[in-house]
C-alpha positions as CSV (number, residue, x, y, z in Angstrom):
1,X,-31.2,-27.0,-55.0
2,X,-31.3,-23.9,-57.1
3,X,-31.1,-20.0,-56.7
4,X,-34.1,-18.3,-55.9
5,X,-34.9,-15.0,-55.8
6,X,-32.5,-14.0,-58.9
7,X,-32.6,-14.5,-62.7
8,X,-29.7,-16.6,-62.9
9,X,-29.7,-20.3,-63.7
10,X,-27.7,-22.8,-62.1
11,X,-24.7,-23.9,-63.4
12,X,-25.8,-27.3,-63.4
13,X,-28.8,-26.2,-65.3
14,X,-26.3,-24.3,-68.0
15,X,-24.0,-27.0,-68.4
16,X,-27.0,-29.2,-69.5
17,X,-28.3,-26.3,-72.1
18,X,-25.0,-26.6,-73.5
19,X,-24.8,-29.9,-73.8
20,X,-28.0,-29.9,-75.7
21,X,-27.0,-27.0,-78.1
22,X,-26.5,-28.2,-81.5
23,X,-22.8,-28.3,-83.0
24,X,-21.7,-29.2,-86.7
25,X,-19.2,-31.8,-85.6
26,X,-19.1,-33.8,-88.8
27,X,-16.0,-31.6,-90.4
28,X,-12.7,-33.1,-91.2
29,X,-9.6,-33.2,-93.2
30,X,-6.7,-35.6,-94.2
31,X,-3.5,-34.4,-93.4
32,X,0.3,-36.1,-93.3
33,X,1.0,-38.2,-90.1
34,X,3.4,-35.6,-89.8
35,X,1.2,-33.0,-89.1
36,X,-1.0,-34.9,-87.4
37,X,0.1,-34.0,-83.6
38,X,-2.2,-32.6,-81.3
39,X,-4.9,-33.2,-83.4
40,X,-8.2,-34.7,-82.8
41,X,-9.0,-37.8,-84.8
42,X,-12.3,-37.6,-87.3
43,X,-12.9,-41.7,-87.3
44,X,-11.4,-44.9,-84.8
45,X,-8.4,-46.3,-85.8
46,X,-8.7,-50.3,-86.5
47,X,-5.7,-52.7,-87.1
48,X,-6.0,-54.5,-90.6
49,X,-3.1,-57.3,-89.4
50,X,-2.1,-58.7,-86.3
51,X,0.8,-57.5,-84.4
52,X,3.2,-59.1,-85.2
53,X,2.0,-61.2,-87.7
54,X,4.3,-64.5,-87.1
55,X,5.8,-65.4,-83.7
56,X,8.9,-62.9,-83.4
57,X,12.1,-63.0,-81.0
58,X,12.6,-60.3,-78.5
59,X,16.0,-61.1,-77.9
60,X,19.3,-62.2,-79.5
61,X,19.7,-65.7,-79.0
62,X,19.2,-69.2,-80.6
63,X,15.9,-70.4,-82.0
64,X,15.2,-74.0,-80.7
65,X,12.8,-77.1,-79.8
66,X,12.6,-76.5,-76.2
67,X,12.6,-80.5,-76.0
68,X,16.1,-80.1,-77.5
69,X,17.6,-78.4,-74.4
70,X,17.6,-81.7,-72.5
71,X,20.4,-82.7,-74.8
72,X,22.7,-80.2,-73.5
73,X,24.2,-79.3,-77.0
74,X,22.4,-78.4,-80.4
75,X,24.2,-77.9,-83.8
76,X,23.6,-74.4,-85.0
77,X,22.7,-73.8,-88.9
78,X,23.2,-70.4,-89.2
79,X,22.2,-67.0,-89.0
80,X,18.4,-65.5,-89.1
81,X,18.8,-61.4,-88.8
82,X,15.5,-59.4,-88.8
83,X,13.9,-58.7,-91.8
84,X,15.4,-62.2,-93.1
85,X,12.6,-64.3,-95.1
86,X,13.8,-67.4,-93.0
87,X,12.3,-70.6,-95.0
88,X,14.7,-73.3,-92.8
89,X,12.5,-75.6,-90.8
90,X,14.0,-76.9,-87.4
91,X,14.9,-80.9,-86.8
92,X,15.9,-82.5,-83.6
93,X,19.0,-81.3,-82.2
94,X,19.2,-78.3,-84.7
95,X,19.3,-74.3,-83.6
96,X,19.3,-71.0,-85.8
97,X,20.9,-68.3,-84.0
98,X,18.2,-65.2,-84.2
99,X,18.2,-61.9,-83.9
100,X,15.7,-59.6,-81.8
101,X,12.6,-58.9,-84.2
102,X,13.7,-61.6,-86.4
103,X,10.9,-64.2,-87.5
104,X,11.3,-67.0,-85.5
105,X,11.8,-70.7,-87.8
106,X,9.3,-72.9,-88.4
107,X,9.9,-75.8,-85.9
108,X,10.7,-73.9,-83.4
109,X,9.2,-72.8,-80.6
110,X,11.4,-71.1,-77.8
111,X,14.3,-69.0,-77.8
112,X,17.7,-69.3,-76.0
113,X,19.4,-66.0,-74.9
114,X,22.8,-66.0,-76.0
115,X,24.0,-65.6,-72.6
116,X,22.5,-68.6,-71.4
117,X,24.8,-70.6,-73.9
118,X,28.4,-70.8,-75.0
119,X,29.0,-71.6,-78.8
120,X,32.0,-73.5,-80.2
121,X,32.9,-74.8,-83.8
122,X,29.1,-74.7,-85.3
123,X,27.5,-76.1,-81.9
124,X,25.9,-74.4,-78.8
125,X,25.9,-75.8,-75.2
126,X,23.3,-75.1,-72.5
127,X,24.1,-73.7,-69.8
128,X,21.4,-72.7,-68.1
129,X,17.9,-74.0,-70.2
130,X,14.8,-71.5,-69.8
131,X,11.0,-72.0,-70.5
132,X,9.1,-73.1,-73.3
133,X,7.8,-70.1,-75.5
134,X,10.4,-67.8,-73.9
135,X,11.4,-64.7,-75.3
136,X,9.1,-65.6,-78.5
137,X,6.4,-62.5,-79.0
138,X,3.0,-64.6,-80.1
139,X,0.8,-63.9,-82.9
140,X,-1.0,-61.1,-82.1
141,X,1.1,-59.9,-79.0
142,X,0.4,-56.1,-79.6
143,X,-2.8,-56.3,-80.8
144,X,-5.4,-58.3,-83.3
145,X,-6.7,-57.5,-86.6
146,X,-10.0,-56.2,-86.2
147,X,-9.3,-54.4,-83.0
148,X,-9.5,-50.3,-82.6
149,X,-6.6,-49.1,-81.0
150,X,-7.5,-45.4,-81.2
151,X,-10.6,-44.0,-80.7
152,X,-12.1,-41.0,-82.7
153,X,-12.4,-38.4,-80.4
154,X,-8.6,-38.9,-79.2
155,X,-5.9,-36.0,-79.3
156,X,-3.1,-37.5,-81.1
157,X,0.4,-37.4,-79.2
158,X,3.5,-39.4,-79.4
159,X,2.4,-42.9,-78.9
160,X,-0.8,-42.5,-81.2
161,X,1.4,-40.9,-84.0
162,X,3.7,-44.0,-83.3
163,X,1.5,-46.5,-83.6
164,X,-0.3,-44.9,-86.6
165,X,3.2,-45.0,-88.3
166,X,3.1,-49.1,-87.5
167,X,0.0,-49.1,-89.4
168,X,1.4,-47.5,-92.3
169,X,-0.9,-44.4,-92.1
170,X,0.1,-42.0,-93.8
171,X,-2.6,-39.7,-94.2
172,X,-4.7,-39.4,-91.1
173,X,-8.3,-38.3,-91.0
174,X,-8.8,-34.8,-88.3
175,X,-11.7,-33.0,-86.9
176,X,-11.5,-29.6,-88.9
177,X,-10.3,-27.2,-86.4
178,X,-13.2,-24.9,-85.2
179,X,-12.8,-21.4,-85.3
180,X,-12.9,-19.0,-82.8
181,X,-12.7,-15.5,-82.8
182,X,-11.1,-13.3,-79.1
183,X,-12.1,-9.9,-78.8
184,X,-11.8,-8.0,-75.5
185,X,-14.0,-4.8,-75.1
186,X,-13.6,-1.8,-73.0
187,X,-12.2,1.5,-73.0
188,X,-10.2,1.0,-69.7
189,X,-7.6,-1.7,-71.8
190,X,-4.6,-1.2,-73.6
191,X,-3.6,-3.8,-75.9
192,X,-0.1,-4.9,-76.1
193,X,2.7,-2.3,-77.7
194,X,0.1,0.6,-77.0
195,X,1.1,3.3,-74.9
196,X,-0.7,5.6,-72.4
197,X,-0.4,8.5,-70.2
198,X,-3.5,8.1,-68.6
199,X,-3.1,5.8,-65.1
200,X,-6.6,4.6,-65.0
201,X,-6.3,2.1,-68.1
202,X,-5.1,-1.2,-68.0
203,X,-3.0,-4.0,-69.8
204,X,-5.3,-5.8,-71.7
205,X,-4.0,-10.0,-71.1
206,X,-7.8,-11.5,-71.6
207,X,-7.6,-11.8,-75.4
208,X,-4.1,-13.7,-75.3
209,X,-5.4,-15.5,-72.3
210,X,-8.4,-17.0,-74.6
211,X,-5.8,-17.5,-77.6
212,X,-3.6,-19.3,-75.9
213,X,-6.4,-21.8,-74.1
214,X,-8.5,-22.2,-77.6
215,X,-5.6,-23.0,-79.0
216,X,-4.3,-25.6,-76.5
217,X,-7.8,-27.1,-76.5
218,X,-7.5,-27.3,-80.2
219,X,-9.5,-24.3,-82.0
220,X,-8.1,-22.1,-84.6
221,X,-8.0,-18.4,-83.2
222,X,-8.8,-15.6,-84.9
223,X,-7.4,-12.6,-82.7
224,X,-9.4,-9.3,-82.7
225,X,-7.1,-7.6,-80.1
226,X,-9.0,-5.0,-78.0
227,X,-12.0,-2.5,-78.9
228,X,-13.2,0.9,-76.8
229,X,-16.7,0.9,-75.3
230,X,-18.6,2.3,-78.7
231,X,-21.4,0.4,-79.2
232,X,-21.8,1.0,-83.2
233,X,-17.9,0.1,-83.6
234,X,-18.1,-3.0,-81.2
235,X,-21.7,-4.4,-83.4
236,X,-19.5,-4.1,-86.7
237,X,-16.7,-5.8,-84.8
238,X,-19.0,-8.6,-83.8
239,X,-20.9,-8.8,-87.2
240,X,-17.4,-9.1,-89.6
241,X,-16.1,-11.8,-86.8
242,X,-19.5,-13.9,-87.2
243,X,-18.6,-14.4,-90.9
244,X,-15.7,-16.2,-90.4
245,X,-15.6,-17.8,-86.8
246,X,-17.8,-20.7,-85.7
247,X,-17.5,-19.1,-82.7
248,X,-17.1,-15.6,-80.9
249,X,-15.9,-15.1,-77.4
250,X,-15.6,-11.4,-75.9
251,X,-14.7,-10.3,-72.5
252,X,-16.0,-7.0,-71.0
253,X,-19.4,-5.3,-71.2
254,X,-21.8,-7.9,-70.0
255,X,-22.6,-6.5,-66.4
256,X,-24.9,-3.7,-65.7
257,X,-23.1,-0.7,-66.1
258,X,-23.8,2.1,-68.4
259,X,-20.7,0.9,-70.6
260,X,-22.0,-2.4,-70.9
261,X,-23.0,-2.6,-74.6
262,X,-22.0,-6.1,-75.4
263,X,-24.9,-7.6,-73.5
264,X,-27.2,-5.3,-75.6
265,X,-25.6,-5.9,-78.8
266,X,-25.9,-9.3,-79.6
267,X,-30.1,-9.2,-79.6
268,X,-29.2,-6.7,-82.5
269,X,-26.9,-9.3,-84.8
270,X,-30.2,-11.7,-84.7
271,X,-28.8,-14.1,-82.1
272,X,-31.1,-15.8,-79.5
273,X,-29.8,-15.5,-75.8
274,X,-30.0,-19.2,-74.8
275,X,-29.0,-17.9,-71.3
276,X,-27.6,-14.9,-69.4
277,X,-26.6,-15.2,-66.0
278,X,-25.9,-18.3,-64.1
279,X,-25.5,-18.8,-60.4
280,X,-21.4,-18.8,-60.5
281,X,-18.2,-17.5,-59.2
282,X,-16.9,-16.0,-60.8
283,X,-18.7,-15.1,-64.0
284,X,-22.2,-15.0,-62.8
285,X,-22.9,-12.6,-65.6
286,X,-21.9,-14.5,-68.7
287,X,-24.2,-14.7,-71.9
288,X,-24.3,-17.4,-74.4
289,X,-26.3,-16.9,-77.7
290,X,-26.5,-18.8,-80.7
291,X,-26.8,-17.5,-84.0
292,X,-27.8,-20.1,-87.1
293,X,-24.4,-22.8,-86.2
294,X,-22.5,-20.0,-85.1
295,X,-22.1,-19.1,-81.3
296,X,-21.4,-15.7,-79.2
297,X,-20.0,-16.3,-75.3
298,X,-20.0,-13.1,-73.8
299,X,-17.7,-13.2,-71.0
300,X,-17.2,-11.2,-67.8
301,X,-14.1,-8.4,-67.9
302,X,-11.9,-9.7,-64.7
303,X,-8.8,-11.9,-66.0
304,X,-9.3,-14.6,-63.2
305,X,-12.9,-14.8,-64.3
306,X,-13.1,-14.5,-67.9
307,X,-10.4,-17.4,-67.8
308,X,-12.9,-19.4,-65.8
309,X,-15.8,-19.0,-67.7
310,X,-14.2,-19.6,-70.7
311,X,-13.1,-23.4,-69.5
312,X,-16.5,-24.0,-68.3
313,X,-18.4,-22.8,-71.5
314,X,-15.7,-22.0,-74.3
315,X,-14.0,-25.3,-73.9
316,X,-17.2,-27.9,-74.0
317,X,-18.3,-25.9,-77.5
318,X,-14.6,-26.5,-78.8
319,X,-15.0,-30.2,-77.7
320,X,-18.2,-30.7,-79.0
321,X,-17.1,-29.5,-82.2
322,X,-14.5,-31.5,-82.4
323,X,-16.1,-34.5,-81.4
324,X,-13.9,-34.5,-78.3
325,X,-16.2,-36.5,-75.4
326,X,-15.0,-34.4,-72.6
327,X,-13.4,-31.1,-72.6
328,X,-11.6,-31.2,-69.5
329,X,-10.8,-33.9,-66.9
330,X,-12.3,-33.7,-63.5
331,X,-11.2,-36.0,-60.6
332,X,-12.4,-36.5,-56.9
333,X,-9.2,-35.1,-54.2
334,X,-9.3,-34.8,-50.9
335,X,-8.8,-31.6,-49.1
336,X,-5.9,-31.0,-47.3
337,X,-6.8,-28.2,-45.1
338,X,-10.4,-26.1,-44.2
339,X,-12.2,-24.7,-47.2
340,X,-15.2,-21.7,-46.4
341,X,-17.0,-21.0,-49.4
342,X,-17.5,-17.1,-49.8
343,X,-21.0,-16.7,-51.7
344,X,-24.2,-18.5,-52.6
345,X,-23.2,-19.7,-56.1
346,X,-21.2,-22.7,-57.4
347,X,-17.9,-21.3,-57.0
348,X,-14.8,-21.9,-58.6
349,X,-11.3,-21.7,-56.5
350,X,-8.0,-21.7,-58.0
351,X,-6.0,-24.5,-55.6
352,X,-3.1,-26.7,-55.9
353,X,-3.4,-30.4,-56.8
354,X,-0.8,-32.9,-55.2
355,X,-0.7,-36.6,-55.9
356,X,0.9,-38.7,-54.0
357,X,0.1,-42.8,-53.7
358,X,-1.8,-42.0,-56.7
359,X,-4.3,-39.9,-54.7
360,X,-5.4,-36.1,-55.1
361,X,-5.1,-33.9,-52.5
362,X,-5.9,-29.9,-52.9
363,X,-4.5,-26.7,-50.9
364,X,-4.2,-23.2,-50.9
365,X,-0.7,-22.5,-50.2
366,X,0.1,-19.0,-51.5
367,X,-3.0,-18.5,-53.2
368,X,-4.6,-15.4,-52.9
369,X,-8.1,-14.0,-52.4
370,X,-9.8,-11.1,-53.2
371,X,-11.6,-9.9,-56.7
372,X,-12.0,-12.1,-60.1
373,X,-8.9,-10.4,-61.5
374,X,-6.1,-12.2,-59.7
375,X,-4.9,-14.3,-62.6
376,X,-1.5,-15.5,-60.9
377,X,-3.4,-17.5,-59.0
378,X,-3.9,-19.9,-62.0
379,X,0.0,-20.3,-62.6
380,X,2.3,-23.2,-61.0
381,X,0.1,-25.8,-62.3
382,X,-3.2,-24.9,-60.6
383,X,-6.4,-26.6,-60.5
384,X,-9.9,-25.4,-60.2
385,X,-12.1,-26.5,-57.1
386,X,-15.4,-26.6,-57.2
387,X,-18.0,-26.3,-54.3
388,X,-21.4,-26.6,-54.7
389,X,-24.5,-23.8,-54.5
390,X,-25.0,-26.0,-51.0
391,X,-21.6,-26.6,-49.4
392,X,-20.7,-23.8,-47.0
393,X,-17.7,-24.7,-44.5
394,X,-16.2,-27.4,-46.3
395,X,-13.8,-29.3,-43.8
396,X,-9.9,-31.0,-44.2
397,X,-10.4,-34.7,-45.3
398,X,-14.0,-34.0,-47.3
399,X,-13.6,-34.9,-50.9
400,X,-14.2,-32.4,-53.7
401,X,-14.3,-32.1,-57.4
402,X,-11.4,-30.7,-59.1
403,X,-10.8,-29.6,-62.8
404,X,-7.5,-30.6,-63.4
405,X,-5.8,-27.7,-66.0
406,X,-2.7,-29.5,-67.3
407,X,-4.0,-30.8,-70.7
408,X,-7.1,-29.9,-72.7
């Protein structure tokens, strides 16, 4: 069901325009495996060799025939340490002692942990036998050549820069970093280091707020730090920014006030509106234009909201552009006390998310309401909970969707 009666869009309606806008997401670079954390990968990583390549021991002990144990005592020929081009081939009654890692002899076919034996004057006895194969990692344990063991799209971490480093990789392929320029307008805001006497402005946190989330979901940030409500300085603003960033983001100015310029400004720069208003809160009056491959999200002036807005549009642009199949995860939990929704849009509540026997659960506790600038209520790992244009008085035990906030 949509919303009638107003110009906005629903929000399922502007999630699919987005999807269907048109991103160059065919950039990349090579940089070192050591600079390769937290990057998004430009191609799938495929294994050229098995893992491991020959049958390997995963503990010290003594390489044998496991027939051999029923003879209580095996002569030992030596030592095979890892990394040990071991050539000796086993015979009946015969052991190598062998190392964790270490290539396991040909003949052999099981390994003996040394505490399962007691050795004396070049001979082992068996105290306590074990099963065929055991401790002996097969060709192809970890994984087989051929198979792709990181997919392009994934942001590396630790284990993806580990196993890259198994692979010898050592220059890895990236999705160029999109760039994307924070600007927030209005001459209520003070930036940060700027004084005032005058109690009516306001600490401006919106810009840093955007930095800091592009830059987590993996966007180079060009800051622009604040600009006063002057129409001709904030289109010069908007036109140098548009040169350089792939995309622009601004907060403030896109309501219907008579200091609103922003929303009037980007026709000007030659950018098509591909929407303005969509049936959500908060944020209802977000814009999103696209000018050639370059993009412009106008975003509403309230900390708690621009915040919002910018995960739900900001982030899936970033994502797209880097090739990224989702920009944010969303999981089903179940609520853990009533829920009344407080408007006719999709709306978007800040909540807590607890896990327990691997299941979600959201509350409230000690979140506040009121207006769209209450960003606190974001902090202590927060989640956002989404209730739908039709869902009214939402009861305890009814599942909901949930955008989970702690990695983008």
């Amino acid at each position: 069901m949509s919303i009638t009666g107003t110009d906005f869009i629903s929000f399922e309606t502007s999630q699919n325009m987005l999807e269907l806008l048109q991103v160059n997401n065919h950039r990349y670079e090579r940089v070192p495996l050591s600079d390769a954390l937290g990057r998004v990968l430009a191609q799938d990583i495929v294994a050229e060799f098995n893992d491991p390549q020959f049958p390997t021991a995963s503990m010290d002990g003594y390489a044998v025939r496991h027939e051999d144990l029923q003879k209580g005592e095996l002569i030992v020929l030596g030592d095979n340490p890892a990394g040990h081009d071991e050539t000796r081939v086993l015979s009946e009654g015969e052991s190598i002692k062998t190392f964790t890692g270490s290539m396991m002899p040909a003949g052999s076919d099981t390994l003996i942990q040394i505490e399962n034996v007691t050795y004396n004057n070049g001979k082992i006895t068996i105290n306590e036998p074990v099963e065929r194969a055991n401790a002996v990692r097969p060709v192809g344990e970890g994984y087989a050549a051929g198979d792709v063991l990181i997919k392009k799209g994934t942001k590396i971490g630790f284990a993806e820069i580990g196993v890259m480093a198994g692979l010898n990789q050592v220059m890895v392929k990236v999705a160029l970093r999109p760039r994307v320029a924070v600007i927030a307008t209005g001459s209520e805001i003070l930036d940060l280091g700027e004084n005032s006497d005058n109690l009516a402005q306001i600490r401006s946190s919106n810009n840093y707020t955007l930095a800091a989330l592009f830059e987590q979901a993996g966007a180079e940030v060009i800051q622009l730090g604040t600009a006063p409500d002057d129409r001709d300085a904030i289109m010069r603003t908007f036109e140098n920014a548009l040169e350089s960033a792939d995309i622009l983001v601004s907060t403030g100015g896109v309501s219907v006030g008579d200091y609103d310029f922003v929303k009037d400004i980007i026709p000007r720069l030659g950018a098509e509106v591909v929407y303005k208003g969509v049936g959500i809160k908060p944020g209802r009056h977000i814009l999103v234009a696209q000018r050639a491959n370059k993009f412009i999200l106008a975003l509403p002036g309230f900390a708690y909201s621009s915040t919002v807005t910018a995960i739900l549009y900001a982030l899936p642009l970033i994502a797209k552009m880097l090739g990224k199949k989702a920009p944010f995860k969303t999981v089903a939990a179940k609520l853990q006390e009533d829920f009344t929704k407080r408007s006719r849009f999709t709306e978007f509540t800040a909540c807590n998310i607890v896990v327990e026997d691997g299941e979600y659960f959201v509350n409230f506790t000690g979140k506040k309401v009121g207006s769209s600038a209450i960003l606190t209520n974001m902090l202590d790992n927060s989640a956002l909970m989404i209730a739908g244009e039709d869902d009214k008085f939402l009861e305890a035990g009814t599942y909901v969707n949930v955008i989970l906030l702690e990695s983008f």
